[in-house]
Every structure is written in structure tokens, then in C-alpha cells.
C-alpha positions in Angstrom: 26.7 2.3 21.0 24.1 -0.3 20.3 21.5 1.9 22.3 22.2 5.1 19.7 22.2 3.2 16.6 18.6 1.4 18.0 17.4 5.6 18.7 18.6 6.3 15.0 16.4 3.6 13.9 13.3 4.1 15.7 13.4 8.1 14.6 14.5 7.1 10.8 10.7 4.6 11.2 8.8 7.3 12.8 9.7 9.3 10.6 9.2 7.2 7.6 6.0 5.8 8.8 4.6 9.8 9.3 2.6 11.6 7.1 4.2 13.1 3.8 7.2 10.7 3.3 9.9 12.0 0.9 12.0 8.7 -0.3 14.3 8.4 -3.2 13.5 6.6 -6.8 13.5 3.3 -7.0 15.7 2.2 -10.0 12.7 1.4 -12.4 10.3 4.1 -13.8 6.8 4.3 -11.8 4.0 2.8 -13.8 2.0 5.8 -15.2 -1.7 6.2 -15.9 -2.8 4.7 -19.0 -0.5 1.5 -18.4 -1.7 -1.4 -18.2 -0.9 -2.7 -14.4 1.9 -5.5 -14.3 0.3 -8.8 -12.6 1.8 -10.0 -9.5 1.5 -12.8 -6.9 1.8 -11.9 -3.5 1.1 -13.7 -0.1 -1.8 -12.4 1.8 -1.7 -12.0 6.0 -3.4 -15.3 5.7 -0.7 -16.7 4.1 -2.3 -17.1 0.9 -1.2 -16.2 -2.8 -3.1 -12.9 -4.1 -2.3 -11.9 -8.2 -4.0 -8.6 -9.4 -5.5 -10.9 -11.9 -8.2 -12.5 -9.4 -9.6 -8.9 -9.1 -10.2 -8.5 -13.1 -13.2 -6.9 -13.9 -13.4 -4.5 -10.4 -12.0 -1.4 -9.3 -8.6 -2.4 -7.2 -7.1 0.2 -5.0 -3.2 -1.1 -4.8 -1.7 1.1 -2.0 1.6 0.8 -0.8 2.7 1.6 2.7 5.9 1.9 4.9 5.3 -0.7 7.8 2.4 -2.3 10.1 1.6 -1.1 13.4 2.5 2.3 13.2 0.8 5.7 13.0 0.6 7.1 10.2 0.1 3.4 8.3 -2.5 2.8 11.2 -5.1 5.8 10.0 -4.3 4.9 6.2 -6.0 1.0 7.2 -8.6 1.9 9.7 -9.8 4.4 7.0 -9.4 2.3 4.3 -11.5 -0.7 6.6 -14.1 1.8 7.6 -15.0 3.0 4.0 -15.3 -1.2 3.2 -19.2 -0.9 2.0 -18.3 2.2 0.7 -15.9 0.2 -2.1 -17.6 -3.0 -2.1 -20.9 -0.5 -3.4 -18.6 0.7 -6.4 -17.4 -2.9 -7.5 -13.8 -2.0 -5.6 -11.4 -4.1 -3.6 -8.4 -2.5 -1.7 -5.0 -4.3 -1.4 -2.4 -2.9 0.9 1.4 -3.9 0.0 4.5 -3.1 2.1 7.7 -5.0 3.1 6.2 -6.3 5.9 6.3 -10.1 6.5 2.7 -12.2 6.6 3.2 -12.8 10.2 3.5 -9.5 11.0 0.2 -8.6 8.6 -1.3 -11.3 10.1 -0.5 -9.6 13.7 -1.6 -6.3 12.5 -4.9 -7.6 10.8 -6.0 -9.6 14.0 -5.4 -7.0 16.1 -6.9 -4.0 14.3 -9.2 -6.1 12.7 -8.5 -5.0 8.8 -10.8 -7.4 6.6 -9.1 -6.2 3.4 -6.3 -8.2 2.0 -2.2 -7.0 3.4 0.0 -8.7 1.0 3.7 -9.1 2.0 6.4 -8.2 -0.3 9.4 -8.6 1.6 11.9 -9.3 -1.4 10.5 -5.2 -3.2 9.0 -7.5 -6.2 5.9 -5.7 -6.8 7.3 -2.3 -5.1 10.2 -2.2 -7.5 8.2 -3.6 -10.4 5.7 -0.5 -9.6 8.1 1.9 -9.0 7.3 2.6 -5.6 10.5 4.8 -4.3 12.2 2.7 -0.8 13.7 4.3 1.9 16.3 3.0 4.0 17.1 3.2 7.6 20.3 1.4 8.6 19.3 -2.7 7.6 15.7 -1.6 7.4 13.7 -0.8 4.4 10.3 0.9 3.8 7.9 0.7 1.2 6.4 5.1 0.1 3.0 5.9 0.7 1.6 5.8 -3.1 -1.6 4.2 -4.2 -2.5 3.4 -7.7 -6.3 3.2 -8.6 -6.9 0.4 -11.3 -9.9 -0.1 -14.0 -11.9 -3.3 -13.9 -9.9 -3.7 -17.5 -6.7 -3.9 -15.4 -5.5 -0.3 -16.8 -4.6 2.1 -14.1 -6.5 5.4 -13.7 -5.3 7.4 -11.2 -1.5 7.5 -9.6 -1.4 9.2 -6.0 2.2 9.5 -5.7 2.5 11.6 -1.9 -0.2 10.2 -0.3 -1.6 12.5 2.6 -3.7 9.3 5.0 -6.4 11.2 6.8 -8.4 11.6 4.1 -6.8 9.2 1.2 -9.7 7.0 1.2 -12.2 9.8 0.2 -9.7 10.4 -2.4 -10.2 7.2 -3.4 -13.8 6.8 -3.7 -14.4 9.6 -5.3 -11.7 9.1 -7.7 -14.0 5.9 -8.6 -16.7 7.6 -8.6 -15.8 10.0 -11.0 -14.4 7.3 -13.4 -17.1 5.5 -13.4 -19.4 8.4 -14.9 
């Protein structure tokens, strides 16, 4: 019995943690383009509190993700860490957010060597404040792929809400680049 329900799991992750997750709503609306992005405080893999407001006056990319360590979230950070000179050329920081815990960020980040900040929002605050839908497989939950690009002036630009990860990050840059024109 134990060993099916364990099976049911694993699938229901790798199948949230693919590419092109379909989730349901989350109970608040999504925060739309135009919007001015809703602060927040979150813990950082190093175990340190990170607020959207430390970032004012650059580009942030706040993208949400499923769960460390697996493959589809894997290629979304390595391209994300691989464009880094890319973003810090165009005044941009990118923050990654899923339910994850900071020690299992901080796993992640030593072992893949990310440089860019994980925060940990075990307890959905920022995802439900965002609107970010959650999907749930047996007691575990998971964060959708959806990034949000927001201005320097804190309002966000651009809402990627199915997020496809081999080439997100291109998205991303020229999304800045074009706003910045």
C-alpha cells in the first residue's frame, strides 16, 4: 500500500515538475501587468530575508517554480545562471520562488552552483499573494511555472503565465530589452 501511494507521488512530481504544467487557480486573482508588484519578504537559500523592495530601481525577474532538484526546474536555473552577465548588463536581478524549504535551496544552489537568489516560500505567501495557481499531489504541494518581469519603478511589465524553460530566459531578456527602448 505504502509502496503505490509513494509511485502516485513521484509520477504526480514528475509530472508537475515537467514542462507545460497545467494547475488549478489559486483563490486570489493573478497580479496583472500594469499593477504595481506587492512587496514581500522571503528567506533566501542562505537563510537570509530578501523583499522585492531591495531590488527598487532594477529590472527583477520573479519566477516561480514547482520544486528543486528536478528536471524541468533544473534547465529553467542553469539557464537562468548562465544568462547572469546577460541580466546584470541590463540592470536585472532574477529571483526564483517555490515551496521549497531554504535547506533544500541551499542544497540545490551548492550543488548546481546557482548564484542568483532561491527564496523559500513554504507557507504559499508570496505565491498566493501573486496568484500563482498550486497543484497538489497527495500532502505535497507545488508552486506553477509563471514569471513576472518587473520595472525598476516596481510596476510589472510582462506576465508569462505557461512558462515553456528551454528557452524562458531569452524570453526574458529580450522582454527587457524591448522595454527598455
Amino acid at each position: 500500500m505504502r509502496k503505490g501511494i509513494w509511485i502516485a507521488a513521484i509520477i504526480g512530481l514528475v509530472a508537475t515538475c515537467g514542462v507545460g504544467l497545467k494547475a488549478h487557480a489559486a483563490d486570489t486573482d493573478t497580479v496583472k501587468v500594469g499593477m504595481t508588484a506587492p512587496n514581500f519578504t522571503l528567506p533566501s537559500q542562505e537563510d537570509k530575508p530578501i523583499s522585492l523592495s531591495d531590488f527598487k530601481g532594477k529590472w527583477v525577474v520573479l519566477y516561480f517554480y514547482p520544486k528543486d532538484q528536478t528536471q524541468g526546474c533544473t534547465i529553467e536555473a542553469h539557464n537562468f545562471q548562465r544568462d547572469q552577465a546577460k541580466y546584470d548588463a541590463l540592470n536585472a536581478v532574477v529571483l526564483g520562488v517555490s515551496l521549497d524549504t531554504v535547506a533544500s535551496h541551499k542544497a540545490w544552489c551548492a550543488k548546481d552552483t546557482f548564484s542568483f537568489k532561491m527564496l523559500a516560500d513554504p507557507e504559499h505567501k508570496v505565491v498566493d499573494e501573486y496568484g500563482v495557481p498550486v497543484k497538489s499531489v497527495g500532502p505535497m504541494h507545488f508552486a506553477s511555472r509563471q514569471t513576472f518581469l518587473i520595472s525598476p519603478q516596481g510596476k510589472v511589465v510582462k506576465f508569462w503565465p505557461n512558462v515553456q524553460v528551454n528557452h524562458h530566459s531569452e524570453e526574458v531578456l529580450a522582454a527587457i530589452a524591448e522595454a527598455k527602448k
